[in-house]
N, C-alpha and C positions, 0 to 999 in steps of 0.2 A: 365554089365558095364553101369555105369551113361551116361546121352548124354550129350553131349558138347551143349547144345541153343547157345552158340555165334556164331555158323557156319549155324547157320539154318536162309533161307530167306522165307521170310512171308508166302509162300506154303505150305510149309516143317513144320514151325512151327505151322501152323495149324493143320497141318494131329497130330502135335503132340499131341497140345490140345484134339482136336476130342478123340484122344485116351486116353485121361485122364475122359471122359465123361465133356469134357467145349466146349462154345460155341465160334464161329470162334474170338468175341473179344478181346478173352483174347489173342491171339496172338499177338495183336497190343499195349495193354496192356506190354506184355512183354518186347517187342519190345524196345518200348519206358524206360522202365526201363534199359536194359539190353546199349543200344545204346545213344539214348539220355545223360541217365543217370549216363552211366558206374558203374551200379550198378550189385556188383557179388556175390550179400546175397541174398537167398529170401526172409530171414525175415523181411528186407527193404521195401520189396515192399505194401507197407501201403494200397493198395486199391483192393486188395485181398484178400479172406477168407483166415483164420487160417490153416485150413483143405488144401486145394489147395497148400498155403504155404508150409505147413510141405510135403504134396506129392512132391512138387518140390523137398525137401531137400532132399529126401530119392532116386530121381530116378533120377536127373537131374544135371548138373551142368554148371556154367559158369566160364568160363578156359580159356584165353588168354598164351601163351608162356610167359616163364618166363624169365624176365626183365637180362640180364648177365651183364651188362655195358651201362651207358648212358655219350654222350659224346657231348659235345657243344665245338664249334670251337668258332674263336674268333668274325668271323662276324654273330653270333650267328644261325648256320647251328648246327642243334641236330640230333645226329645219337645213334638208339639204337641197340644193340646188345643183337639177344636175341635167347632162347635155346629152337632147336625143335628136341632134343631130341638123343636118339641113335649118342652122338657126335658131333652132328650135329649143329651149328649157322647161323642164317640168319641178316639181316642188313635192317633197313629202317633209313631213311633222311627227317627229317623236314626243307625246306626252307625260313625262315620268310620274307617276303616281305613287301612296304609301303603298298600296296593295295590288298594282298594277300598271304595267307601261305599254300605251297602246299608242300606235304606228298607224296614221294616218295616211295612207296613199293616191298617187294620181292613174288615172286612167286615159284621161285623152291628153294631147298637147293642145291647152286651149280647151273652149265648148263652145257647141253652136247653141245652146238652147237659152241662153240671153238671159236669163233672171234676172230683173232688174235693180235686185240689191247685194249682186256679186261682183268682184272683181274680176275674178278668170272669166265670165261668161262677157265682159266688157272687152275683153281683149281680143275675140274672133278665134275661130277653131282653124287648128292645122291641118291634125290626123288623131287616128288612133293609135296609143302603144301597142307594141308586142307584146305578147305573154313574157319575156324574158325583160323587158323594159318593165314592165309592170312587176313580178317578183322582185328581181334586180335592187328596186327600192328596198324591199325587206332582207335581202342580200347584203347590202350595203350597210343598211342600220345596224342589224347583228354584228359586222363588223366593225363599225363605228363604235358603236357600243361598250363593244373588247368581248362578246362572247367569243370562246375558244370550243374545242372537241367537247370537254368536259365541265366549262362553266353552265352555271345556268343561263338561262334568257332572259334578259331584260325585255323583250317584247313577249305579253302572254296578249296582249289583243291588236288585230287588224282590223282598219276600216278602210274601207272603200269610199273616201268622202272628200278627198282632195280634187283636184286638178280634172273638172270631165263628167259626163255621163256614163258611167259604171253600164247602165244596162244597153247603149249604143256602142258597145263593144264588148258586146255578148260574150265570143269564143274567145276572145283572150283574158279578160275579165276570169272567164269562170275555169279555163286553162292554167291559170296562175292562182286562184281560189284551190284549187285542187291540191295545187304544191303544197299551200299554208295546209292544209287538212292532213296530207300523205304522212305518216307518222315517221314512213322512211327520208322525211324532207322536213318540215316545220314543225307538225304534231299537234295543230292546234284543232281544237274541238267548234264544231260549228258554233256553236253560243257564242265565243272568240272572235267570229270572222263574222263583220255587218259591211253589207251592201246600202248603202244611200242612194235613191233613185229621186228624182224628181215628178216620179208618175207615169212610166212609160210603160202602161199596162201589158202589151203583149211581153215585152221582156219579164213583169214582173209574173207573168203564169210559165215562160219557158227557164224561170230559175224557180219555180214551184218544183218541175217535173223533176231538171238535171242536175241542181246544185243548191238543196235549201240552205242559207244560210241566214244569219240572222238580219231582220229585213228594217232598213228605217226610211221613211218618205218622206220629202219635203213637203209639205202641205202649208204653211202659212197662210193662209186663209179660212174665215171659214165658211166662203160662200166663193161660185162659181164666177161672178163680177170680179172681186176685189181680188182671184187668185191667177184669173188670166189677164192681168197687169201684171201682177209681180213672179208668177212661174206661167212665161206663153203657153209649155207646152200644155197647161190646161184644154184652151180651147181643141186640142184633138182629144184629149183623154182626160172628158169634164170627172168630177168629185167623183160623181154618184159611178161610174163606170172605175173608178181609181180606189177608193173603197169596197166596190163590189170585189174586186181583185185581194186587196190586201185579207178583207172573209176569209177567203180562198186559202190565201196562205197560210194562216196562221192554223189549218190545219198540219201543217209542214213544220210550221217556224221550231226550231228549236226551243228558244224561251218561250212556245204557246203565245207570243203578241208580236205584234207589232209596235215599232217607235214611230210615232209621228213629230216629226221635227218642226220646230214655229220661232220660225226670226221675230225679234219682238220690236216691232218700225214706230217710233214716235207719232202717234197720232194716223197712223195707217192703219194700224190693225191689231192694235192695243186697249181697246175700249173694253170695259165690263161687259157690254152689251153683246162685242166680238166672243170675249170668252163665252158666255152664255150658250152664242149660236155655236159658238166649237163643241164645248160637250155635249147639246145634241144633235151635234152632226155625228161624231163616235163614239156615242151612248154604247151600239152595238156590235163593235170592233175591237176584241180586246186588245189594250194597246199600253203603253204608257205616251205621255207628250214630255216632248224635250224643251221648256224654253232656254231661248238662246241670243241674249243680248245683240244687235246689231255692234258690229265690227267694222268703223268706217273706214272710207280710203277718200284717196284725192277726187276730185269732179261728183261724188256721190251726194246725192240732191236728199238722202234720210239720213235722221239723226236716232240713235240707240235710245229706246224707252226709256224715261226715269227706274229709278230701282222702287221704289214707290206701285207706277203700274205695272211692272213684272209681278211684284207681290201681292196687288190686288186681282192680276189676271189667274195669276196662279191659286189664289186661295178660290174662287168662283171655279177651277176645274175641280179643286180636290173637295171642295165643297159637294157639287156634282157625281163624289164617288170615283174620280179618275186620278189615277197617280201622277203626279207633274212636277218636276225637276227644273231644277234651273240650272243650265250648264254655264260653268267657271270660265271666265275669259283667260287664257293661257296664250303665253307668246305673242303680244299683241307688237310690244315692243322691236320685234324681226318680222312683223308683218304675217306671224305663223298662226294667226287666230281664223276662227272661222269663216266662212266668206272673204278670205285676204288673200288665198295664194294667186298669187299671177304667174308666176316664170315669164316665159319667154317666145312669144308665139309670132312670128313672123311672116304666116303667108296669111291674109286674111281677104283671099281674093274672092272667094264661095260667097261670103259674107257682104262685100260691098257691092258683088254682082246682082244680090238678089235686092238691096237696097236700092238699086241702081234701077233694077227691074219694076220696085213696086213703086218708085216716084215715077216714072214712065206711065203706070196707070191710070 
């Protein structure tokens, strides 16, 4: 079977080289073709031998997921839909900004870990992307986009906040994190590149060690009752053990904090009372909080805070000495808003079995 080079980060594609009989340049060589470039011929690649060429053709390939639907909302939020495979669709979100365009990407097809006020996490998990499925998305946008050899980048930031648990798919995740970094590949600066976790603490102390990059947590709640309702995976990886971690990092983080991220649920967890306990729960976490209007969809039993209790929540953190934002609802109208992506998840048999399992108890 041909390799995929689009998933491979500069280690990896060395060993390839090596094993072609080339020396470690042509990796960065490639690199630069294949990223840079968005070049997926090697016949293109004009400062290469012939011979080398034609080996790449015969044993290698570069293969991004194939394009299903691309879709631009009115405030020109682009969302592509695209096919990985066995049924299966994932979804990433270009955000254009005045001073910046950040590329929202998916990780898993699907997610098991259920939030109860997300889409994708309604739909049952499939699998996990490849490293090359997972870059792929920023592959494709750059090309979408119209960057060329020599244009600039319309994408100066990635997140890791679409489609999946980022940190349940450690090695590829942080395999395709690598690329965006590789200057011979993407060039982007860890500040650039944020990981969204839901709290999976052991991941978040093994992307301490191997890939810090800028780190945001779902946390919406701010107590351990009301938050293992709306993120299960609390009950394994309560607050106090989920903050202890985040400490930790922010030795590392790039920007020095942490982002804790907070859906703002009508009457769930919008009360003065909630802001309150939120700022001294991360009195001592440097952090910033992201509020972030709920983003409904069909069957979904919350409704999106008034703008009223956003701005009274919000004034009681910054009151409190905490910095807190309230993030702009973009692309609502293609479904490319927060909490909205679905794609396409078709096998969700893991999912009904263990259902299946705990009404049996």
């Amino acid at each position: 079977m041909a390799v995929n080079l689009l998933g491979l980060d500069a280690r990896r594609l060395q060993s390839y080289c090596a094993g072609l009989g080339e020396k470690p340049f042509r990796a960065k060589q490639l690199m630069r073709w294949i990223h840079h470039a968005g070049v997926d011929e090697f016949g293109a690649m004009t400062d290469m031998s012939k011979a080398l060429r034609d080996a790449l053709a015969r044993e290698a390939v570069i293969a991004a997921p194939r394009v299903l639907r691309d879709t631009t909302a009115a405030d020109g939020t682009r969302k592509w839909l695209l096919d990985v495979g066995t049924g299966n669709a994932i979804e990433s979100v270009f955000i254009p900004e005045e001073k910046r365009g950040t590329l929202c990407i998916s990780s898993q097809a699907g997610c098991a870990l259920e939030c109860s006020f997300c889409s994708t996490g309604r739909q049952g998990f499939n699998r996990n992307l490849t490293a090359e499925e997972i870059i792929g998305q920023l592959w494709i946008a750059n090309k979408g986009l119209g960057r060329g050899v020599t244009e600039d980048r319309p994408i100066s930031n990635v997140v890791m906040m679409g489609m999946g648990e980022p940190l349940a798919n450690f090695e590829n995740v942080v395999t395709a994190m690598r690329l965006m970094l590789d200057d011979h590949a993407y060039g982007l600066s860890r500040r650039r590149v944020t990981l969204s976790t839901a709290g999976l603490v052991p991941g978040i102390e093994r992307l301490r060690e191997e890939c810090p990059v800028s780190l945001a947590v779902s946390l919406h709640a701010p107590h351990d009752a009301l938050r293992d309702e709306l993120v299960p995976i609390n009950r394994k990886y309560p607050i106090k053990e989920l903050l202890a971690a985040c400490q930790r990092y922010v030795e590392v983080a790039p920007r020095g904090y942490v982002m804790f991220e907070y859906v703002m649920l009508a009457g769930v967890n919008d009360s003065v009372d909630q802001a309150r306990a939120l700022a001294a729960l991360v009195k001592d976490v440097p952090c910033k909080v992201n509020l972030i209007p709920f983003n409904p969809f069909p069957g979904i039993q919350y409704q999106r805070s008034s703008a009223d209790a956003i701005d009274r929540f919000r004034e009681v953190l910054m009151h409190a000495g905490l910095i807190a934002t309230v993030r702009k609802t973009r692309g609502d109208d293609i479904d490319a808003a927060c909490g909205q992506l679905a794609g396409q998840v078709q096998d969700r048999t893991r999912r009904v079995r263990r259902r299946e399992g705990e009404l049996a108890q």
